[in-house]
C-alpha positions as CSV (number, residue, x, y, z in Angstrom):
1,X,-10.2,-2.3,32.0
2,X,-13.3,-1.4,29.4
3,X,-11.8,1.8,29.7
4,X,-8.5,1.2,29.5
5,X,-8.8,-0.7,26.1
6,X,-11.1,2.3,24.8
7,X,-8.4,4.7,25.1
8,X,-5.4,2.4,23.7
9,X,-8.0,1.8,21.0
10,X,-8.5,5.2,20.3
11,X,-5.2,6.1,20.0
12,X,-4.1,3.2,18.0
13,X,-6.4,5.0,15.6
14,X,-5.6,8.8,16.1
15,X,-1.8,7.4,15.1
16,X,-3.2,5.4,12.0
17,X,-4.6,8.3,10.6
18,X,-2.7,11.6,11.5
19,X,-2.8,13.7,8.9
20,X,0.5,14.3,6.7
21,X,0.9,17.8,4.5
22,X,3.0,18.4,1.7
23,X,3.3,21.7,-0.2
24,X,5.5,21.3,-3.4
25,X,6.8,24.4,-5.5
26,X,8.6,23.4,-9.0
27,X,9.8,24.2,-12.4
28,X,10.4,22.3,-15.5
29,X,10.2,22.4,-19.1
30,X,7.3,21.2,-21.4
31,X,7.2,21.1,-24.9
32,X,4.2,21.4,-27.2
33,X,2.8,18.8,-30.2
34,X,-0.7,18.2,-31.8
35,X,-2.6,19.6,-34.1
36,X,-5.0,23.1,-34.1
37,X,-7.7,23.4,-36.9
38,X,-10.7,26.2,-37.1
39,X,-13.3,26.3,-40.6
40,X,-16.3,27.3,-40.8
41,X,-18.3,24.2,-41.6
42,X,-16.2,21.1,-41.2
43,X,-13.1,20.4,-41.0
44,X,-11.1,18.8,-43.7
45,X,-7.0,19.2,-42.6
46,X,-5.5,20.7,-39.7
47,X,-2.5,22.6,-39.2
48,X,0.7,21.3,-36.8
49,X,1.5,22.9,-34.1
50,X,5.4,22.4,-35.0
51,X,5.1,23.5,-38.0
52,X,3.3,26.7,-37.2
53,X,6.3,27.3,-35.3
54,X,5.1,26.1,-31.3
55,X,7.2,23.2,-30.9
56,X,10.2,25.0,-28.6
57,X,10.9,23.9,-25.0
58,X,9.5,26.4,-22.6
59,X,10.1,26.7,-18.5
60,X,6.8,25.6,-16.9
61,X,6.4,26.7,-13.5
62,X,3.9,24.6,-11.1
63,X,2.5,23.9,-7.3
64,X,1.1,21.2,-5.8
65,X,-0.5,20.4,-2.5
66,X,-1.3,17.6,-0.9
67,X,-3.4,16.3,2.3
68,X,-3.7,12.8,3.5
69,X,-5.5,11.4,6.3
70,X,-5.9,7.8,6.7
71,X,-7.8,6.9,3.6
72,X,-8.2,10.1,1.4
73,X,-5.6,11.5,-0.1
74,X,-6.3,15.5,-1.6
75,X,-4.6,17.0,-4.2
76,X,-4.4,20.2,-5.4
77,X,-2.2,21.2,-8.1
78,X,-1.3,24.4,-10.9
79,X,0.9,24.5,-13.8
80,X,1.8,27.1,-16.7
81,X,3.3,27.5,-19.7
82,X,3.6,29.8,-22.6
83,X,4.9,29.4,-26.3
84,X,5.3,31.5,-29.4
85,X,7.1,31.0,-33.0
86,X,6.7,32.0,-36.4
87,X,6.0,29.1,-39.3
88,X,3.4,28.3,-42.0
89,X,0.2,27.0,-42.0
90,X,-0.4,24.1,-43.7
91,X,-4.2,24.1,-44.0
92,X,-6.6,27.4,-44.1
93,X,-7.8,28.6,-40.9
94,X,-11.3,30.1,-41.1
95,X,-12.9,32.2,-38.1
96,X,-16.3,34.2,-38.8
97,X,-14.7,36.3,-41.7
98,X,-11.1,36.3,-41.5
99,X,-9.5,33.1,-43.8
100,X,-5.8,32.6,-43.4
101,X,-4.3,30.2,-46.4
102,X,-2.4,27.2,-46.2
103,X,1.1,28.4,-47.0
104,X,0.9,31.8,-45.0
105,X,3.7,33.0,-42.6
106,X,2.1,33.0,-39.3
107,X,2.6,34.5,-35.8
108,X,1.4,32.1,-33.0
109,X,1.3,31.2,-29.7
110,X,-0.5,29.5,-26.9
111,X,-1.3,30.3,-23.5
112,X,-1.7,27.4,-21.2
113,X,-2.8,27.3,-17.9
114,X,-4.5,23.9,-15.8
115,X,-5.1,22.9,-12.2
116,X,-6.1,19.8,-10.7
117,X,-8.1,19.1,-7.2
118,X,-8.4,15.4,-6.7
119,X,-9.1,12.8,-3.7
120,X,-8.5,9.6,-3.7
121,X,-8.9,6.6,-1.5
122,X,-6.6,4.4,-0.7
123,X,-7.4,0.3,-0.7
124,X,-4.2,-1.1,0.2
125,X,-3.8,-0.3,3.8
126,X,0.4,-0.3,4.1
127,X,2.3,2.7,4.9
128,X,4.7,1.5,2.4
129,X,2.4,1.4,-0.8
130,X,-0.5,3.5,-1.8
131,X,-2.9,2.2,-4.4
132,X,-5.6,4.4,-4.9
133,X,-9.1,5.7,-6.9
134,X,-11.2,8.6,-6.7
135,X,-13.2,11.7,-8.4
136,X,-12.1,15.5,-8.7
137,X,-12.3,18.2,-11.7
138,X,-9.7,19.9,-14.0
139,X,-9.6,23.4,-15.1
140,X,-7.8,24.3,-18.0
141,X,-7.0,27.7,-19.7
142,X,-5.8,27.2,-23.4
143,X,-5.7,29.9,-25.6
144,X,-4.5,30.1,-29.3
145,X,-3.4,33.0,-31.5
146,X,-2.1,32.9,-35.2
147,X,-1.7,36.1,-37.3
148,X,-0.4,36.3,-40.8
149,X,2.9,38.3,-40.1
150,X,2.9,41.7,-41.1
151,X,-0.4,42.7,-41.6
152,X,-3.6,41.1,-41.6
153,X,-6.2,40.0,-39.2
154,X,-5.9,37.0,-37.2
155,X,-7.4,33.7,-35.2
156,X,-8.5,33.6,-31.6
157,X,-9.3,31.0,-29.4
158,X,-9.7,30.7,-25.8
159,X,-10.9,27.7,-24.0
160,X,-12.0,27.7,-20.3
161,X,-14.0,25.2,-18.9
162,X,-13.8,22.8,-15.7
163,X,-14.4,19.3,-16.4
164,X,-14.9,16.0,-14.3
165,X,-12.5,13.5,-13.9
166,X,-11.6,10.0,-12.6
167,X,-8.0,9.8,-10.8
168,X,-5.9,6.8,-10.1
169,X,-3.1,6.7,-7.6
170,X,-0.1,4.7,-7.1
171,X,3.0,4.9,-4.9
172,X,6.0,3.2,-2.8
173,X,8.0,4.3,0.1
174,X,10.8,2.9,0.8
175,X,12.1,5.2,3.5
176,X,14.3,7.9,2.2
177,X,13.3,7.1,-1.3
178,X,9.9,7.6,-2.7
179,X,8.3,7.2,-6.0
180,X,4.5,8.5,-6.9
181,X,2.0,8.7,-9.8
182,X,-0.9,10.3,-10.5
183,X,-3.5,9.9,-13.3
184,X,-6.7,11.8,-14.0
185,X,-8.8,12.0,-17.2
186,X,-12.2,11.2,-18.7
187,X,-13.9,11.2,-22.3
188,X,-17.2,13.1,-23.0
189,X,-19.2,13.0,-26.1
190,X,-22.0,15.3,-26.2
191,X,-24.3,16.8,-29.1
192,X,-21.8,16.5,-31.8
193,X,-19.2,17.9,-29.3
194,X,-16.1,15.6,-27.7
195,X,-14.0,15.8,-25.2
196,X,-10.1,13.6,-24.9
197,X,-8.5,14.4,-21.4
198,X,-5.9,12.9,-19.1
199,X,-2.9,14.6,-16.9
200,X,0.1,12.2,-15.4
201,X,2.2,13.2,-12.7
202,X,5.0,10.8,-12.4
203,X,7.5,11.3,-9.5
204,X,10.6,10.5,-7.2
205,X,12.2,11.6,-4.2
206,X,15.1,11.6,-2.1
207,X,14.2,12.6,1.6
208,X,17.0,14.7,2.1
209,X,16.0,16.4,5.6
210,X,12.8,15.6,7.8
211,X,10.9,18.2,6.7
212,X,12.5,19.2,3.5
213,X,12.5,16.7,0.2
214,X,14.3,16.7,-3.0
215,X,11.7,15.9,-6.5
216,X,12.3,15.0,-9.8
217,X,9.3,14.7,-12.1
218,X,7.4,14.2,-15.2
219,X,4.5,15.5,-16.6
220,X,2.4,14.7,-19.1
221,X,-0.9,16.8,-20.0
222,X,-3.0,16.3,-23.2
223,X,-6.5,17.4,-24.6
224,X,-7.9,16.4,-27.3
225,X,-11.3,18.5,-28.0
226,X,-13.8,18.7,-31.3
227,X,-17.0,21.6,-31.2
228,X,-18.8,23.9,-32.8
229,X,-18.2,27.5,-31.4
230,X,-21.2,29.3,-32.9
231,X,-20.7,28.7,-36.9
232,X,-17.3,27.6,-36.8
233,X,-15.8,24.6,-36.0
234,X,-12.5,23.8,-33.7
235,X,-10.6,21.1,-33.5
236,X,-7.3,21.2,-30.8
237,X,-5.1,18.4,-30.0
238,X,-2.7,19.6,-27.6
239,X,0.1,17.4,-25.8
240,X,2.1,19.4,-23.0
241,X,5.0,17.3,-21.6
242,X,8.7,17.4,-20.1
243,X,10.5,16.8,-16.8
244,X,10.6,19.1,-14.0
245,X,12.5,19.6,-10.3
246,X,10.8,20.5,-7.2
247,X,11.0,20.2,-3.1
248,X,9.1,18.9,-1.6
249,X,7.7,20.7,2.4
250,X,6.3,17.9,4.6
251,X,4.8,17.6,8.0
């Protein structure tokens, strides 16, 4: 009987917590806004970003993975997007020895790249809703350019740095409907230097086959950072958001 109860046990348990995967390919658009500034010594007005010409929707292709089991939930996610315009800047722009005056015609664009890995754990234990907190770390690739058009030297910045981040987790199944959302960020001050951060992944499905899962989606990703990069100082305020399809793979 001892026995007996020690396998039903275990089983009961195996069943609670067999792993689910999903593997998400998607596109979307995002769309640029914030504020870029670079002086050497401080800042005192920044330039923005729509009016250097970087406002324009642009396709923003993505992945996401994710592994639960039981409690923890993984994920793993990528996104990208790139944008270039012509405008005028509305404030000088100072790198080492190249100063670009407020009112120049300018050639920009940004190069953004970020990724997420994530876990969180689950406190509600339901099958039907997910409430969740955890830890992970965000990588990010932005990387500015403006040149006077024509001729004439320009600015450079690239930024590429993981950072630590909190997550919070939220979701509802209700069969073949699902809805999801996912939260990271954190806020670092350190030596003068400060850091803004958060990334929101809101979405819904429609469980179309077994196996096989329609998406619709919106994200929203913004950084907000102030530092000194040797004798210059940067300031970048960068919101990336828009909507986005996808399906969804599960097993």
């Amino acid at each position: 009987m001892t026995n007996r109860l020690f396998c039903l046990a275990f089983l009961f348990l195996a069943a609670c917590s067999a792993p689910r995967f999903e593997a998400t390919p998607s596109y979307g658009f995002s769309k640029l806004s914030g504020d870029f500034a670079i002086a050497t010594g401080s800042v005192s007005s920044t330039n923005d970003l729509k009016e250097l010409g970087l406002d324009d929707k642009e396709g923003s292709p993505g992945a996401r993975v994710d592994l639960s089991w039981g409690s923890p939930h993984l994920t793993i996610s990528v996104a990208q997007m790139n944008t270039d315009g012509t405008g005028t800047t509305t404030a000088d722009l100072t790198q080492g020895g190249v100063t670009i005056n407020a009112g120049t015609n300018v050639d920009s664009s940004v190069d953004l790249t970020y990724g997420t890995a994530v876990v969180t754990f689950d406190l509600v234990p339901s099958d039907a809703v997910e409430v969740g907190l955890g830890f992970g770390a965000e990588a990010a690739s932005v990387q500015t350019k403006v040149r006077p058009t024509g001729l004439g030297a320009g600015i450079d910045t690239d930024e590429n740095a993981p950072v630590p981040v909190l997550a919070l987790r939220a979701g509802v199944d209700l069969g073949p409907i699902a809805v999801d959302g996912l939260l990271t960020g954190i806020k670092i001050d350190y030596s003068g230097d400060s850091l803004t951060f958060y990334d929101l992944d809101l979405r819904a499905r429609w469980e179309v086959f077994e196996h096989a899962h329609v998406l619709v989606g919106y994200k929203r990703w913004k950084v907000d950072l102030d530092y000194e990069d040797g004798a210059d100082n940067v300031q970048l305020d960068i919101t990336a958001d828009g909507p986005y399809l996808g399906v969804v793979i599960a097993f």
